[in-house]
C-alpha positions in Angstrom: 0.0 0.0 0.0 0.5 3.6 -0.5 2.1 5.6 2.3 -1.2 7.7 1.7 -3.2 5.2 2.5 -6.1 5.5 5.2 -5.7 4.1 8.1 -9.2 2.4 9.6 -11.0 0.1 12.1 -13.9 -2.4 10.9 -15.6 -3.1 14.0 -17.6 -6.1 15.0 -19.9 -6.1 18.1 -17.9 -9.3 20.7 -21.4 -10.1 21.9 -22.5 -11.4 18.6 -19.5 -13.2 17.2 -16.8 -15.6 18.7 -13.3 -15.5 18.8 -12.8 -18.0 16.2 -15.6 -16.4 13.6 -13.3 -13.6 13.6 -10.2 -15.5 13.4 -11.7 -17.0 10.1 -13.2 -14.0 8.8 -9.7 -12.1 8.9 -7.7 -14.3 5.4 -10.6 -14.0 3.4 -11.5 -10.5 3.9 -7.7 -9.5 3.6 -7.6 -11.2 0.0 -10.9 -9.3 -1.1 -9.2 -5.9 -0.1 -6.3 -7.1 -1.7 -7.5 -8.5 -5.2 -10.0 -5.2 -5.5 -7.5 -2.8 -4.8 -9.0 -1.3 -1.7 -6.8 -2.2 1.1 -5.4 -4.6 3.5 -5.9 -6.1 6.9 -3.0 -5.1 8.6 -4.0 -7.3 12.1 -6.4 -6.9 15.3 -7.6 -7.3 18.4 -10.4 -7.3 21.0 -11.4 -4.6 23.7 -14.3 -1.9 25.4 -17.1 -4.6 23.5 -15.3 -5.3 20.2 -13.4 -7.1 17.9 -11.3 -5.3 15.7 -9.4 -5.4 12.5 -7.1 -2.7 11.7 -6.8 -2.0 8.2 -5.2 0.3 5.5 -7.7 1.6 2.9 -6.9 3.0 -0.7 -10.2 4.9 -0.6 -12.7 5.5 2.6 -15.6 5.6 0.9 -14.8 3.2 -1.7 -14.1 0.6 1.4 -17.5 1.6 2.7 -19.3 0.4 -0.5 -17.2 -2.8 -1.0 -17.6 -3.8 3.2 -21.3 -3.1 3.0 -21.4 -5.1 -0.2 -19.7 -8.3 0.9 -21.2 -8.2 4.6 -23.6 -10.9 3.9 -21.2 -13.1 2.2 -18.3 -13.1 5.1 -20.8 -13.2 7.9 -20.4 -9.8 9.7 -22.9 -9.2 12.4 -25.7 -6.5 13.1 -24.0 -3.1 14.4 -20.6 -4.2 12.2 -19.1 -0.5 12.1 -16.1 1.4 10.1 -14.1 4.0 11.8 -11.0 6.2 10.5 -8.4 5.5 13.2 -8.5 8.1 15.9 -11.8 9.6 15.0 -15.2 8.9 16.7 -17.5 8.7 14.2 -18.6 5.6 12.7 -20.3 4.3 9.8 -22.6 1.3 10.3 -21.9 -1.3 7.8 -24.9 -3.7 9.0 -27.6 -2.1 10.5 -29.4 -3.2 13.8 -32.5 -5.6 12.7 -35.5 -2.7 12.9 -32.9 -0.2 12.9 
């Protein structure tokens, strides 16, 4: 990647995934960004209610479109988030059921 490249958090609620759905979600979503030319996982962890992969992004908004898009497909859960790294805000990737 780019030394320009965004530097982001894709957050996924602890209470509704395990350990090892995470573990298995992290190769496959590192070769999507990779083969579309939107980024890379660059690792992870879990704290304050999450499970986190930290991840360089070509484009923000482009990521946003491609993680909303394949959601379904890797099996993020409800309230499944984006964040720039060291902001607040967050965009909500998969919604809240009756949100």
């Amino acid at each position: 990647m780019e030394s320009a490249a965004i530097r982001a958090e894709l957050l996924l609620p602890a209470d509704l995934c395990s350990f090892e759905t995470v573990s298995e979600l992290e190769e496959p979503l590192d070769r999507r960004l990779i083969a579309a030319g939107a980024g890379e996982v660059l690792g992870g962890g879990i704290g304050s209610g999450w499970y986190r992969f930290d991840l360089t992004l070509a484009d923000y908004g482009a990521a946003i479109a491609l993680l909303s898009e394949w959601a379904q497909d890797l099996g993020f859960p409800e309230g499944t988030c984006l964040r720039r790294k060291g902001e607040d805000a967050v965009t909500v990737l998969v919604p809240e059921a009756g949100a």
